[in-house]
N, C-alpha and C positions, 0 to 999 in steps of 0.2 A: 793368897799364898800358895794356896795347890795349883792356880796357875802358872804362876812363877815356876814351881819346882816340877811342874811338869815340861815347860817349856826348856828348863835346864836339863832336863833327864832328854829330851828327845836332840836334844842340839849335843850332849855327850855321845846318843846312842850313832848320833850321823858321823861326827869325827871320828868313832870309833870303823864305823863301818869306811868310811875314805881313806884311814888307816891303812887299814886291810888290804883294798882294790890298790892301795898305792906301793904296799908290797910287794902282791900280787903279781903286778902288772910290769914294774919300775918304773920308770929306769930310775930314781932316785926318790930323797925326800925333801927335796927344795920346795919351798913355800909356792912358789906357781904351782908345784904338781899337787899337792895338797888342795890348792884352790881349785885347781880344775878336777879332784875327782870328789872334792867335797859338792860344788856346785852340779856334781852328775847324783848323787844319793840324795841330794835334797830336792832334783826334779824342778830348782829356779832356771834351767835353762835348756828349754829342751831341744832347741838344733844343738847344743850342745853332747845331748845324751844323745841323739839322731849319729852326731858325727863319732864320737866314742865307742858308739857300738859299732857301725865300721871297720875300724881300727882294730879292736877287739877281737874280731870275725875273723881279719885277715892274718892276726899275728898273736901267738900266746904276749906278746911283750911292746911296750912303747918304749921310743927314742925317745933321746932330749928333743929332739928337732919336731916330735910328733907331740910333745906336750907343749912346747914355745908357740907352735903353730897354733892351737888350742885356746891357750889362752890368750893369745894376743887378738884371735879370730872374734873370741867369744866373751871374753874378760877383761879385756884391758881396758880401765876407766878411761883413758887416754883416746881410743879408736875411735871415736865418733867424732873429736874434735882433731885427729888427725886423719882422717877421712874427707871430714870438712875444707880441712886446711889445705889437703891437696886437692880435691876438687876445684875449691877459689883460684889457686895460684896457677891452674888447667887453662881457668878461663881468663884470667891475666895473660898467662904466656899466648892465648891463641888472637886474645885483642889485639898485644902487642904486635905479633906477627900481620894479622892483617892491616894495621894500620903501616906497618912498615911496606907490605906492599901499597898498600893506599899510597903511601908517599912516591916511591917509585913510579906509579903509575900516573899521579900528575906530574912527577918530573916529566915522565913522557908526553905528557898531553900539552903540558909547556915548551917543551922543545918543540912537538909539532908545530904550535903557535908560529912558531918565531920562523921555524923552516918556511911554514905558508907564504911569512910575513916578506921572507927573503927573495921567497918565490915571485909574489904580484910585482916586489919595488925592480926584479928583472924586470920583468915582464911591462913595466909602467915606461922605459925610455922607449926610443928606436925601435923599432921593428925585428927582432933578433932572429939571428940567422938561424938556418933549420938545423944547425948543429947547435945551437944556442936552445933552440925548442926540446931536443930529445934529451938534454944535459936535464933541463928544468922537469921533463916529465919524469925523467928516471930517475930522480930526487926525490920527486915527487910522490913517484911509486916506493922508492923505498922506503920510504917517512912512514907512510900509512901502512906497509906490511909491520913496518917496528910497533908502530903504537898497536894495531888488530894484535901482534903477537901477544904484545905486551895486555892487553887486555882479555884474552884468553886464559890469562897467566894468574891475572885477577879473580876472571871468573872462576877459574876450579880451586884457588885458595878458599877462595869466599864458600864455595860448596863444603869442601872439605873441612873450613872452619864451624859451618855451621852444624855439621855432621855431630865435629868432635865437642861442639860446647851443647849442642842439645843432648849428649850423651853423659856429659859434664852435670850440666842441669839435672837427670832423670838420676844422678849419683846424689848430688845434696837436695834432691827431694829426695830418697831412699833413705839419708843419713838423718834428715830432718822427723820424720815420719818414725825410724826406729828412736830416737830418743824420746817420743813421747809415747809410745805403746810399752803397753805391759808384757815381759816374755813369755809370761806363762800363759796368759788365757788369749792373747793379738790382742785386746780390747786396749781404749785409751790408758793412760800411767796417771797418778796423781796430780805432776806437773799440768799434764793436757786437760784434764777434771777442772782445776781448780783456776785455770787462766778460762775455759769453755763457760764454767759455772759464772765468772765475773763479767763475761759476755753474754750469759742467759739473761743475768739481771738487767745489766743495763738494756737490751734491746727489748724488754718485754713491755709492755704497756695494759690500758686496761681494754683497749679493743685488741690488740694481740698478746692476749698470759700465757704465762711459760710456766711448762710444770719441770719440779724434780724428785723423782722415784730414788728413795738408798733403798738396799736391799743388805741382808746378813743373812748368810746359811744358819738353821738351825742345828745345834749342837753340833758344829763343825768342830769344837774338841775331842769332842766323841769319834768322830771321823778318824781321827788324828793320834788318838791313844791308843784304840783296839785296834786300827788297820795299819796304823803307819803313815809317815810323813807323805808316803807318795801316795796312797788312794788318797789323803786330802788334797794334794794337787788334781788329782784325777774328778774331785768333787766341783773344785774351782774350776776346773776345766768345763766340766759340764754345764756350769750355770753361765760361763761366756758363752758358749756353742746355743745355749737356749738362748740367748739374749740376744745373739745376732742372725739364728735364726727366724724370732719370733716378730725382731721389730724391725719394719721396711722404711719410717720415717724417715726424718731427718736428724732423728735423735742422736745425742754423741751417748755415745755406752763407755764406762768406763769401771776399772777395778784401781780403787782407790786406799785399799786398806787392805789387811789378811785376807779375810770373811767377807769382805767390805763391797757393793756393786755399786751403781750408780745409772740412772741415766734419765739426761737432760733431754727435753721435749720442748724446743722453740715453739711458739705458734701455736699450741695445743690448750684446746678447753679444759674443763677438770672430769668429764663423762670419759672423754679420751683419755687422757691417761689414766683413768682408774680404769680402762676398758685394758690397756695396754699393761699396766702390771698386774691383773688380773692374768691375763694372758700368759703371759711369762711365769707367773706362778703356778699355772693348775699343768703349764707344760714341762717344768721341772719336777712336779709332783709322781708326773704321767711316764718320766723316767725310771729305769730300775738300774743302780749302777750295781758293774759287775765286776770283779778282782780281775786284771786281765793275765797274773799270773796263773791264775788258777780255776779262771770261769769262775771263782763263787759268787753267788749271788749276795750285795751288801746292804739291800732294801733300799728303801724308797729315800729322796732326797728331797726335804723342803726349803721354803725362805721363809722369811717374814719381809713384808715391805712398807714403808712411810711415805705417802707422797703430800709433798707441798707445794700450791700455787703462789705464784708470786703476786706482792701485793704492795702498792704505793708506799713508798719509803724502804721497801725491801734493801738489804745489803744482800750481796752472797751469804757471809756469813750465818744472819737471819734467816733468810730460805735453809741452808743445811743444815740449821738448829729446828726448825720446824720439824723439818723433814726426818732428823734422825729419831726427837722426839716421837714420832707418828711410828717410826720403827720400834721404839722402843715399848711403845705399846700395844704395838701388835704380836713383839713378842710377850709381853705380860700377861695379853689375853689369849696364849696359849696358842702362841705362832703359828704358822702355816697360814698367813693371812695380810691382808691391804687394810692399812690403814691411813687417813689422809685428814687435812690437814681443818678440816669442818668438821668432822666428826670428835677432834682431837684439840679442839680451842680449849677445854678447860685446862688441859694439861701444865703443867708448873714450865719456866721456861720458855714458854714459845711465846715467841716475837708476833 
């Protein structure tokens, strides 16, 4: 219940505070503007709060035009799949086109045909007069400047098409790629977690086991209550920064909950990844966050983590029930600590 009411007191204290900045700032209190300065005080999106400060800098005041901008940039549930949609219809429109030169260009190749064709059956009677010859060669010549033109014409479509669809392409991998990362920390999103994790499973065997590592900040409430909603983003921040600094694998890292980490280990013994979220542990630990308003120092920052190897008949499911169990007792025995999935067999629950 006290979490409950503490999560209601901090989600009033944020409205309260976008409120303010939405005053503040203006130009109105339309629901987008609301949305776009609420999601700047809760720190869920930070090129967002990158580009607001900006703005900010440059002008006691926002425009309609500078908050529509904003949110449609940064917010609109719609963007990615209207991103997508024009990139598709990019590379439609430039198929299109090239195939429409495509066509043209065997028209020409087929009229050359036929010009040839017209050419030899001269050429197949009588012996034709030397004005008869220069008619045929200058026909001749001109047939084949047409098609070389006409082929030139081809070639730098085709360059130019391919310019503009691998450009195309380098867009819906960018659109593809942001809908599965999480904003706040770049690491994977839920979505990429839990399609990755059903790929852990099924590719792992028992000459290649795949391990998987959850992780939970400890008292990341506590973060959250005395410091404010944004040094606990600044906490989650810090535990992706370690995670992707510390592991060079092939591992997928991901933030799949609040507090919540993750990361899958194709191909890995269980020495290895106990090696690797040892790692990742004692180098979070080895951090001091600091308030960046104020330089203070906010001490030290730990995890607890559960790792689970996968095991004949495994579902996903089962693996991350292992695995959270193995968390959950490592936080009971006084977090800041690895626990995995041998050590943790009697545990109630695990699969």
């Amino acid at each position: 219940m006290d979490g409950t009411h503490g999560d209601r007191d901090r989600s009033f204290a944020l409205a309260e505070r976008a409120n303010t900045l939405m005053r503040d700032y203006g130009p109105s209190a339309a629901p987008r503007s609301y949305a776009v300065w609420y999601a700047y005080v809760s720190g869920t999106q930070p090129l967002l709060n990158d580009a607001l400060k900006r703005l900010t800098a440059a002008s006691a005041a926002l425009t309609e035009d500078d908050i529509e901008t904003l949110y449609r940039t940064y917010l609109d549930p719609s963007r990615l799949s209207a991103a997508t949609e024009h990139a598709s219809t990019g590379v439609l429109s430039e198929i299109a086109g090239v195939m429409e030169v495509l066509d043209l260009s065997l028209g020409s190749t087929t009229q050359y045909g036929e010009s040839l064709r017209a050419l030899a059956h001269d050429l197949d009677g009588p012996a034709p007069s030397q004005a008869a010859v220069h008619r045929i060669v200058a026909a001749l010549a001109a047939t084949t400047r047409e098609v070389s033109a006409n082929n030139r014409t081809l070639k730098a479509r085709m360059r130019e098409s391919r310019s503009e669809i691998e450009a195309l392409r380098e867009t819906l991998e960018a659109t593809r790629l942001e809908s599965l990362t999480d904003p706040l920390t770049g690491l994977s999103n839920r979505k990429h977690f839990e399609d990755s994790l059903s790929a852990l499973v099924q590719g792992a065997s028992a000459s290649a086991p795949a391990g998987l590592i959850v992780i939970d900040v400890d008292s990341f409430k506590r973060f959250n209550d005395v410091y404010g909603h944004i040094t606990g983003d600044q906490v989650l921040r810090l535990v992706g920064v370690v995670m992707r600094e510390q592991v060079k694998s092939r591992a997928i890292l991901a933030r799949f909950g609040g507090e919540e980490f993750a990361m899958l280990l194709p191909d890995t013994n269980r020495a290895t990844a106990r090696a690797i979220a040892e790692k990742v542990r004692v180098s979070v630990m080895a951090r001091e966050l600091v308030k960046r308003s104020t330089g203070e120092s906010l001490g030290k920052v730990t995890i607890s983590l559960g790792l689970a190897m996968t095991r004949p008949g495994d579902t996903a499911v089962s693996l991350l029930e292992r695995a959270d169990q193995c968390m959950f007792s490592a936080k009971r025995d006084g977090r800041n600590r690895t626990v995995d999935d041998a050590e943790a067999a009697h545990l109630p629950h695990v699969a």
